[in-house]
N, C-alpha and C positions, 0 to 999 in steps of 0.2 A: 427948454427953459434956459435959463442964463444961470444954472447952478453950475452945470459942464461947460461953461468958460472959464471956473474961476480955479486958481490952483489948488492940488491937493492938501490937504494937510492933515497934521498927526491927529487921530482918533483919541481923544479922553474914554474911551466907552473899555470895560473892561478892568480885571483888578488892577488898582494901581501899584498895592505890594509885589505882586509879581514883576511889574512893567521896573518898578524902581530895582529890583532885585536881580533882572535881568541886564540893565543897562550897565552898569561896569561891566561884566563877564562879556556881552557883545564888544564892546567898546575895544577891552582887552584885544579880544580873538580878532578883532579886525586890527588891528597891529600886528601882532603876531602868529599868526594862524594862516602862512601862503592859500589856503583853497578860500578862506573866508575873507581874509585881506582883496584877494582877485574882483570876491564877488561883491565886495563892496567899493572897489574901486570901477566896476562894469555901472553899478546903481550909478554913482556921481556924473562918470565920464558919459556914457552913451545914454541911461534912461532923463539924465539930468536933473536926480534929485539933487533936494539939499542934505548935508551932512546929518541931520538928525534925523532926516527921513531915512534916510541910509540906513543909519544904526537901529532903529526902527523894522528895517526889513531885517535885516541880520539876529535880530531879538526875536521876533515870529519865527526867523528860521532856525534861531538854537533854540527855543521854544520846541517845536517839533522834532528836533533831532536828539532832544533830552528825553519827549516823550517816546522815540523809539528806543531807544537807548535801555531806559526803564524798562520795556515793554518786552522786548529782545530778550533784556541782559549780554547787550553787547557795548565795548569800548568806544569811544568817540572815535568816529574816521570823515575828517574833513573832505576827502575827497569823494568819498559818499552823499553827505549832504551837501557839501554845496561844491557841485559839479560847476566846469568851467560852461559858461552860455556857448550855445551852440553857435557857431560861426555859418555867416548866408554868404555863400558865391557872389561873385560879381555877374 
C-alpha cells in the first residue's frame, strides 16, 4: 500500500499525562546524560529522525528503564539502558 511510503510520525495513541510528564526529564537526560545524549544523537545522525521523534524514542526508553528500575530496586545506570549501538565492520 502507499502507507509505507509516507514518513513516520509520533503516535497520539497512549496516555498523554505520562507522555507530557515524560518529555522534560527525556529532553533533560539528552543534554546531559553521556550514554543517552550518544543515543539520541545515533537517532538524528544515522537513523534520521526528527528531533522530536528522537526525544520520543528516549521517553519509551526512560519509560522502560523507570519501569525496571521500580521493578529491581535498583539506581539509574545509563550505561545499562541505553548501551552504545553496536558498530558493523566494513
Amino acid at each position: 500500500g502507499t502507507s509505507v511510503d509516507k514518513p513516520a510520525r509520533i503516535s497520539k495513541a497512549g496516555n498523554k499525562y505520562l507522555r507530557k510528564a515524560l518529555y522534560m526529564p527525556a529532553l533533560s537526560a539528552a543534554r546531559t546524560e553521556e550514554n543517552v545524549r550518544a543515543y539520541y544523537q545515533h537517532l538524528i545522525e544515522q537513523r534520521h529522525l526528527k528531533k522530536i521523534q528522537a526525544v520520543c524514542a528516549v521517553m519509551r526508553k526512560l519509560l522502560h528503564a523507570i519501569h525496571a528500575m521500580l521493578s529491581n530496586q535498583t539506581d539509574f545506570d545509563g550505561a545499562r539502558f541505553y548501551r552504545a549501538p553496536a558498530r558493523i565492520a566494513p
